[in-house]
MIDOSE-1310 file (N, C-alpha, C; in nm, 2 decimals, decimal comma, always signed):
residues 125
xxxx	+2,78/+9,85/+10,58/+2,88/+9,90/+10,67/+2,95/+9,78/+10,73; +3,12/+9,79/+10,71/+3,18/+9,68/+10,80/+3,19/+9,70/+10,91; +3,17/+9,64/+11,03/+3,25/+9,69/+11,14/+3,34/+9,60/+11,18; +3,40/+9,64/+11,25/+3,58/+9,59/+11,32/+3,53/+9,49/+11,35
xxxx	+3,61/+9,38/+11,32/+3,61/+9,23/+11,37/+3,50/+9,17/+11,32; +3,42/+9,20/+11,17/+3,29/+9,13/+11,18/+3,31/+9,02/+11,10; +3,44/+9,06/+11,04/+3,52/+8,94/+10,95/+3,58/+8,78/+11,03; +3,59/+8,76/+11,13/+3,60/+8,69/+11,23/+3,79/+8,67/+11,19
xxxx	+3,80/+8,53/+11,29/+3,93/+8,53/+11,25/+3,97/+8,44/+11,14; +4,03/+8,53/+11,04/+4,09/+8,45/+10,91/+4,22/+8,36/+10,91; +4,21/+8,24/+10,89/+4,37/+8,16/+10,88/+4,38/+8,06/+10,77; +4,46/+8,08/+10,69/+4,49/+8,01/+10,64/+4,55/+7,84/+10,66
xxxx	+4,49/+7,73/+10,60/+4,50/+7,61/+10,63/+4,64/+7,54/+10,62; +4,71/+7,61/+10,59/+4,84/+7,57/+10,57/+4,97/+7,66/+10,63; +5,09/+7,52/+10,67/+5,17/+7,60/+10,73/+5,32/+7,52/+10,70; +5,39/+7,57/+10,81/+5,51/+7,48/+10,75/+5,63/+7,40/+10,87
xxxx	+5,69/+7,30/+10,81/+5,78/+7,28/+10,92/+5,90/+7,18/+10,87; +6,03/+7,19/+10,95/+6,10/+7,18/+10,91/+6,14/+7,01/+10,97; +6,23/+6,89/+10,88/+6,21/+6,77/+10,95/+6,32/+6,76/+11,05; +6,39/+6,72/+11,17/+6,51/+6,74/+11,24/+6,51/+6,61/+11,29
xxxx	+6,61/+6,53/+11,25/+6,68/+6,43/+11,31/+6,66/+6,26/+11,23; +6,67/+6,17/+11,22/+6,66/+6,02/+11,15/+6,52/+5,98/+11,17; +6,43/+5,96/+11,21/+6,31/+5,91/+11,24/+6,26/+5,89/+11,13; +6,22/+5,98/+11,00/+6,16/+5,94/+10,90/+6,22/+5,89/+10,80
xxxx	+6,37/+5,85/+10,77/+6,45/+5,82/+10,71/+6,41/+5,68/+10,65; +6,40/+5,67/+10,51/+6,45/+5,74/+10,41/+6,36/+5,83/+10,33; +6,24/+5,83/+10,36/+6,12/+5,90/+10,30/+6,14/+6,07/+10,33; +6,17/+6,08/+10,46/+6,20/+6,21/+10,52/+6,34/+6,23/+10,54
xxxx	+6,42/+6,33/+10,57/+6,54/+6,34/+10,63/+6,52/+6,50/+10,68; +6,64/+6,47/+10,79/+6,66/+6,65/+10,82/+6,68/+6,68/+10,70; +6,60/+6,84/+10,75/+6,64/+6,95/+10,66/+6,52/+6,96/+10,56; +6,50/+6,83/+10,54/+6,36/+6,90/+10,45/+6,29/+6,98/+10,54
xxxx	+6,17/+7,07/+10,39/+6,07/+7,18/+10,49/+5,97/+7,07/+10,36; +5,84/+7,09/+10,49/+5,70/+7,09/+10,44/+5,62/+7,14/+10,47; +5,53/+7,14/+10,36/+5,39/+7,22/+10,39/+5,31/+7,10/+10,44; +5,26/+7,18/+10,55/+5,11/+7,13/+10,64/+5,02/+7,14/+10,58
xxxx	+4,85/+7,06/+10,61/+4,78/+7,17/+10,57/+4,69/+7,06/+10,70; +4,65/+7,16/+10,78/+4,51/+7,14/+10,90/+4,39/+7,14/+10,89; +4,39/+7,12/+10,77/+4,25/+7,07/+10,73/+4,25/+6,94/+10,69; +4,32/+6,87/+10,70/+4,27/+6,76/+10,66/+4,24/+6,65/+10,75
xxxx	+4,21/+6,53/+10,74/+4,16/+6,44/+10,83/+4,29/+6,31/+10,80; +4,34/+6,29/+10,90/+4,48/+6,20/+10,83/+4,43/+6,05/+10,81; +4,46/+5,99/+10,73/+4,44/+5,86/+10,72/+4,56/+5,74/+10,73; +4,56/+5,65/+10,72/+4,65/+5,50/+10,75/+4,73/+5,58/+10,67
xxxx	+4,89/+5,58/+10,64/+5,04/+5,58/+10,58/+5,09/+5,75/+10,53; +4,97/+5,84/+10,60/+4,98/+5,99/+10,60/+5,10/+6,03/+10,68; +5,15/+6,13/+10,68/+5,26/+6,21/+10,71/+5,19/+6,31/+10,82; +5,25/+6,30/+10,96/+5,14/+6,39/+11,02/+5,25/+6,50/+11,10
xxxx	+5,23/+6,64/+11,14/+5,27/+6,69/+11,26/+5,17/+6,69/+11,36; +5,27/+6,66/+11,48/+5,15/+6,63/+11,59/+5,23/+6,71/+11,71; +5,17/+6,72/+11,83/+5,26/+6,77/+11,94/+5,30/+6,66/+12,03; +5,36/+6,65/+12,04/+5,44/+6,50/+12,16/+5,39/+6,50/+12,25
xxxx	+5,28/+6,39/+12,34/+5,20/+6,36/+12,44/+5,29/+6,40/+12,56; +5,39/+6,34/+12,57/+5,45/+6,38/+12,69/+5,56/+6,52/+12,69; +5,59/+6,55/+12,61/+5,61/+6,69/+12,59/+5,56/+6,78/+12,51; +5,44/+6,84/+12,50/+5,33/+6,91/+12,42/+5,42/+7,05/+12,33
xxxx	+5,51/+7,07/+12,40/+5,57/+7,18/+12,35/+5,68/+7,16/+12,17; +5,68/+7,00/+12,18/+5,76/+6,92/+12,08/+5,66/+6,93/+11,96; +5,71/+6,98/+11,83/+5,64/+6,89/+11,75/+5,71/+6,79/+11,72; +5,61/+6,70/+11,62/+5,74/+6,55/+11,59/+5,65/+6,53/+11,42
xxxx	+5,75/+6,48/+11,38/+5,67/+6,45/+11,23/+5,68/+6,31/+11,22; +5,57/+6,26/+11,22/+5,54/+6,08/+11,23/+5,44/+6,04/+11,12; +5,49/+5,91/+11,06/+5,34/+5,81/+11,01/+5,25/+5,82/+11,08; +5,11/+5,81/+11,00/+5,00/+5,75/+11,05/+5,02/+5,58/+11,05
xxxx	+5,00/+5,55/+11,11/+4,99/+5,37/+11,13/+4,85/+5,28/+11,14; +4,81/+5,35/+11,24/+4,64/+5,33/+11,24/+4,54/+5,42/+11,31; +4,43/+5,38/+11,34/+4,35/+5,46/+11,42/+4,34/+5,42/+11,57; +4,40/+5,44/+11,69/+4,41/+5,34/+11,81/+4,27/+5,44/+11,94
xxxx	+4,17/+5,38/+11,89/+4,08/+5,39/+11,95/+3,97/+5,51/+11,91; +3,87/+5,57/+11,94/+3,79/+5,68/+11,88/+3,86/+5,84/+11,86; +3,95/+5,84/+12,01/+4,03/+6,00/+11,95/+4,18/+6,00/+11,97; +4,23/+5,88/+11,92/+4,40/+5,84/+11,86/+4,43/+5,81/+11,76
xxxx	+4,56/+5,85/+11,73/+4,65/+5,77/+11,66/+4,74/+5,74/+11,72; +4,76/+5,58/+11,63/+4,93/+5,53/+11,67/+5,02/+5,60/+11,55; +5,11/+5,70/+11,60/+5,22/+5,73/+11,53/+5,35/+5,64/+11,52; +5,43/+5,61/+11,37/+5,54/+5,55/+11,42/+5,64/+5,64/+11,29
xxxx	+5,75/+5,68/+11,35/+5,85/+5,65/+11,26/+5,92/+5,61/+11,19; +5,92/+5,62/+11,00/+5,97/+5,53/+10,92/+6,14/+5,41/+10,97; +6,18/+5,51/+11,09/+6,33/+5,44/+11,08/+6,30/+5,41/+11,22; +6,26/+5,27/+11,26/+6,24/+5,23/+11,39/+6,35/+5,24/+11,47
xxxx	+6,50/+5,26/+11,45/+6,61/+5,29/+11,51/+6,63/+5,41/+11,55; +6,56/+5,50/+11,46/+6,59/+5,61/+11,50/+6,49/+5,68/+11,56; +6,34/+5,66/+11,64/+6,26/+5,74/+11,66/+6,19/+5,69/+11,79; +6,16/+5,82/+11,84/+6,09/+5,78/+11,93/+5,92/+5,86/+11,90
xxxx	+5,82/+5,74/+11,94/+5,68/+5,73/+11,89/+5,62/+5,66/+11,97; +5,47/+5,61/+11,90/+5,36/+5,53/+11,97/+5,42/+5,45/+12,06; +5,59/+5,38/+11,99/+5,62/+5,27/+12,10/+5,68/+5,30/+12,18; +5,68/+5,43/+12,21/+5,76/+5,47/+12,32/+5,62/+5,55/+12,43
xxxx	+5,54/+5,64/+12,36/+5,46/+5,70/+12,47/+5,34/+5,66/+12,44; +5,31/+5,55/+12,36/+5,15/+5,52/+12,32/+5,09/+5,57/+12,19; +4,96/+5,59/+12,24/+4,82/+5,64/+12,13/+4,86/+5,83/+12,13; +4,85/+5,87/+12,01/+4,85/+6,04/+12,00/+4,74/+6,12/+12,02
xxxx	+4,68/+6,11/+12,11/+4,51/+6,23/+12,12/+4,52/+6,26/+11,92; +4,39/+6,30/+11,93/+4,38/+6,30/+11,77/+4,41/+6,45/+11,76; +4,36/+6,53/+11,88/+4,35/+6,67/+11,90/+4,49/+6,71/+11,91; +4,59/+6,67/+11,91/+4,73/+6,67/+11,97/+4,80/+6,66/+11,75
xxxx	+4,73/+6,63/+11,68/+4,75/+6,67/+11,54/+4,74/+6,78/+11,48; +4,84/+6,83/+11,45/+4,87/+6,99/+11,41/+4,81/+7,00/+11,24; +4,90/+6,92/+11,16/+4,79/+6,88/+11,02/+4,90/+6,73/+10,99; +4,87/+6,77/+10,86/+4,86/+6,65/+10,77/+5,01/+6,73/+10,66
xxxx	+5,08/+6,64/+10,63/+5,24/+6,70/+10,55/+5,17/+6,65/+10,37; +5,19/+6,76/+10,32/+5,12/+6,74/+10,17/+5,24/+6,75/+10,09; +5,34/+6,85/+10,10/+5,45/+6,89/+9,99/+5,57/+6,87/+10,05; +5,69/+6,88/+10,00/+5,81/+6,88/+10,05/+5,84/+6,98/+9,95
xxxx	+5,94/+7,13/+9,97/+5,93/+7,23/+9,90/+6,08/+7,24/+9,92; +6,18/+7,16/+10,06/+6,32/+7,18/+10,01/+6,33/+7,03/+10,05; +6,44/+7,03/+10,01/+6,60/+7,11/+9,87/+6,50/+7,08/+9,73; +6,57/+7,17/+9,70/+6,49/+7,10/+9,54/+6,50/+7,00/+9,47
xxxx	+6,61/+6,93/+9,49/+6,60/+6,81/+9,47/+6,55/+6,71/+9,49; +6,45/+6,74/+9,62/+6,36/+6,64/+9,64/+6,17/+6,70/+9,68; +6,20/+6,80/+9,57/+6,07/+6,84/+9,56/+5,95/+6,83/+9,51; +5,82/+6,75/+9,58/+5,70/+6,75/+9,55/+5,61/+6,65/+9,64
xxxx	+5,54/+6,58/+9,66/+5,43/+6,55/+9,75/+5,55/+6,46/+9,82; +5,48/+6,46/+9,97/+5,51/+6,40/+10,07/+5,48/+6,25/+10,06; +5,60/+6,17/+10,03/+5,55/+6,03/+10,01/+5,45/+5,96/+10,16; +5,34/+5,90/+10,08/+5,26/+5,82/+10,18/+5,32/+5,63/+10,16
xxxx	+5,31/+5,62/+10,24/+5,35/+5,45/+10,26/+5,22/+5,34/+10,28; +5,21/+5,24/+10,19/+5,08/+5,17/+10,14/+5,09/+5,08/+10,25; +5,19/+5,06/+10,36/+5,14/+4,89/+10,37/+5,08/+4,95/+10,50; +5,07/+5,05/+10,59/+5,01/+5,10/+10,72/+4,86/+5,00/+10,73
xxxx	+4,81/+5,01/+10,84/+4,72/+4,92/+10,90/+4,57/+5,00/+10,84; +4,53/+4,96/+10,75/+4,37/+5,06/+10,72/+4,27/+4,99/+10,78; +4,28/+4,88/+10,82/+4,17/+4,77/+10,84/+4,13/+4,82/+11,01; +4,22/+4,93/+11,12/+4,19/+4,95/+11,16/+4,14/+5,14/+11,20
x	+4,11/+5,18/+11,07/+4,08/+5,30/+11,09/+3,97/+5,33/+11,04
């Protein structure tokens, strides 16, 4: 016998979001969409959604850069002209990470894994 709610709550690890404005440029641009997936653990040159420290209601799509202390990241944007990030409000609570960006699914022209960038700091994560 099932009973109501014994299934707990089901969610799927993946979701999606769309990029808006120059920050990740040229790796990202507006308009692309990607898939999330919140299960993952991000590491050094990862693609992250996160919610903006000082305005929690923001998402922002940023590099991983490094690990800046036991529950941060430093996030930065690929186009340092265009973004505001770590060097603007600091370290990101780790908990303040929504997931990890795996696919890019539009335009189709530029469809398939979310480029990661090699030269990020690993030595500190």
């Amino acid at each position: 016998m099932t009973r109501r709610g014994s299934l707990g709550r089901w969610r799927l690890p993946l979701g999606v979001v769309a990029v808006a404005g120059p920050s990740m440029a040229p790796a990202l641009v507006a308009g692309d969409l990607l898939v999330i997936s919140s299960g993952r653990h991000p590491r050094p040159g990862a693609v992250v959604v996160a919610r903006r420290p000082d305005e929690s209601d923001i998402l922002i799509v940023k590099r991983v850069l490094r690990a800046a202390g036991p529950a941060a990241w430093w996030l930065e944007g690929d186009n340092p002209f265009g973004s505001d990030d770590s060097r603007v409000y600091g370290p990101v609570p780790t908990a303040a990470v929504v997931g990890t960006a795996i696919w890019r699914y539009w335009p189709p022209s530029r469809f398939g894994p979310v480029p990661a960038r090699r030269d990020s700091d690993d030595s500190a994560a």
